[in-house]
C-alpha positions in Angstrom: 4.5 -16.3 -14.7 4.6 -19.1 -12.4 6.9 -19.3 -9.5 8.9 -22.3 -7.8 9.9 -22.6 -4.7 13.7 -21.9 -5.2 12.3 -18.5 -7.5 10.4 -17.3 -4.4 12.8 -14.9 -2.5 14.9 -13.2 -5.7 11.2 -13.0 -6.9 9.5 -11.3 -3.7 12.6 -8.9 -3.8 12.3 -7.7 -7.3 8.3 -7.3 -6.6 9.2 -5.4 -3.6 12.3 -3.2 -5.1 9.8 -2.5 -8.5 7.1 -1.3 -6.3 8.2 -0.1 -3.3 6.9 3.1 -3.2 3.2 1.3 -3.7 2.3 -1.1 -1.3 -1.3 -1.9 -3.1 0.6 -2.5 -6.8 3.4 -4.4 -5.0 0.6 -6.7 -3.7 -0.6 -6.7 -6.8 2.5 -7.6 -8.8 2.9 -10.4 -6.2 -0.7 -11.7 -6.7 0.1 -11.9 -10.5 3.1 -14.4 -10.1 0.9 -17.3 -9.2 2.7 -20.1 -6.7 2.0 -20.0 -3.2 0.2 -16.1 -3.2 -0.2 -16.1 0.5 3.3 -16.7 1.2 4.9 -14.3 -1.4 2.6 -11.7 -0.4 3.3 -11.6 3.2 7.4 -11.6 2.0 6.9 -8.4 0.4 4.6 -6.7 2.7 7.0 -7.6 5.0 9.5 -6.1 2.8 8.0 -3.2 2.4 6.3 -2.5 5.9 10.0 -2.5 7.1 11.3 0.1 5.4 7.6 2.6 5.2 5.0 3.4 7.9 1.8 2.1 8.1 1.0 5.0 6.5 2.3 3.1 3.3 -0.8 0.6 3.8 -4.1 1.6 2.3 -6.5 2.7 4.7 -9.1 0.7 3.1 -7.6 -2.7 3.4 -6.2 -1.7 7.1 -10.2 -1.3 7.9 -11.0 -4.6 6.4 -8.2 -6.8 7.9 -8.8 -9.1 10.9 -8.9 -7.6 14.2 -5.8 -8.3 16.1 -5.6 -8.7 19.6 -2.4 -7.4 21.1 -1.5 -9.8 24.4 
């Protein structure tokens, strides 16, 4: 599947709403749909770390992300 740019929301939506209650095969679902990843991926972890605690968020990936510095 290869998504457009007027498919992006309704398509981060349904990848959110299928796999809401897995954040690591939501990203994955997202991953799959081709077009611009890093966009659609940060929609529906947006999505998704709305509505769950970070909790939701593997602990794995939390250890590898980029260090943020809070101002």
């Amino acid at each position: 599947m290869d998504i457009a740019c007027q498919d992006t929301v309704p398509f981060c939506c349904w990848c959110a709403a299928t796999q809401s209650s897995d954040f690591s095969e939501a990203m994955w679902l997202t991953v799959a749909g081709l077009g611009d990843r890093d966009t659609t991926c940060a929609i529906v972890g947006g999505i998704i770390g709305a509505g769950s605690a970070k909790e939701a968020i593997p602990t794995e990936w939390l250890a590898r992300r980029e260090q943020l510095v809070w101002l």
